[in-house]
C-alpha positions, -999 to +999 in steps of 0.1 A: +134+132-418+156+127-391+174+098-382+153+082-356+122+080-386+147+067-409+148+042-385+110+035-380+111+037-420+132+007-423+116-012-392+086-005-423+101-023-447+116-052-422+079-058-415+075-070-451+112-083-457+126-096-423+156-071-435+177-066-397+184-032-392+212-015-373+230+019-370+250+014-400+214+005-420+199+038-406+229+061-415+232+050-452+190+049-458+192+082-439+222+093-464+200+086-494+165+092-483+167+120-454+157+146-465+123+133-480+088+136-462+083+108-439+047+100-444+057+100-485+082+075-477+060+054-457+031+055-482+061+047-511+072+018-491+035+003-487+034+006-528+063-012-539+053-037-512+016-039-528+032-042-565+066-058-561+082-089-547+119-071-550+139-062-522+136-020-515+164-001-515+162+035-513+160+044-549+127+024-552+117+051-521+132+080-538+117+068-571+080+068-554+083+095-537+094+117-569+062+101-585+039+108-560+051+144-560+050+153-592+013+134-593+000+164-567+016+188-587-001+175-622-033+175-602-031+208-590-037+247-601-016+273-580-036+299-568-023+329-594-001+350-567-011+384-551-021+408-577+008+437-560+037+411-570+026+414-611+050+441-611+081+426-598+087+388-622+110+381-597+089+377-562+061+368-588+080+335-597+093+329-563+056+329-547+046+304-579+074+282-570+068+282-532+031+275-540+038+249-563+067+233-535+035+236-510+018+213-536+042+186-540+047+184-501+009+181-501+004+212-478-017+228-499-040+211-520-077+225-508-064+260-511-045+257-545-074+246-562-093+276-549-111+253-520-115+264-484-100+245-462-122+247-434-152+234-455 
């Protein structure tokens, strides 16, 4: 996320909280929360909103966000990995894991569960 959506993220949750937000609001959230999806924060921000009169800091984001990833991941099979890689563990694990990193980022959902995409 860069710093300009860490911005729109807060101006988010000043919708809901009447929070005022300034540089020194964007570099800390962005500090804490920057390197998560934007759209996953956004959706985690709408949640604690829906469920929760507290005020959000970024470890309710982080929180949600860890939650909703590990929710795609529960929910999905990875494809099993190219059939020339069963005889090297190594890449073997490494496509596993990026397939499974695909999943949590919610790239790949359709495909990992053996879906077309296009259908």
């Amino acid at each position: 996320m860069t710093i300009e959506e860490t911005i729109d993220l807060l101006t988010a949750a000043a919708a809901f909280d009447r929070r005022t937000v300034g540089k020194a609001d964007a570099v800390a959230w962005h500090a804490v929360v920057g390197d998560l999806d934007l759209d996953d924060c956004r959706a985690a921000v709408l949640a604690h909103y829906s469920d929760s009169t507290d005020w959000l800091m970024p470890a309710h984001v982080r929180k949600r966000v860890r939650a909703m990833r590990r929710d795609r991941i529960d929910r999905a099979i990875p494809a099993a990995p190219p059939a020339e890689l069963a005889d090297n563990p190594g890449r073997y694990r490494a496509e596993l894991k990026r397939q499974i990193h695909e999943i949590a980022d919610a790239h790949s959902l359709d495909r990992a569960i053996g879906q077309d995409p296009a259908a």
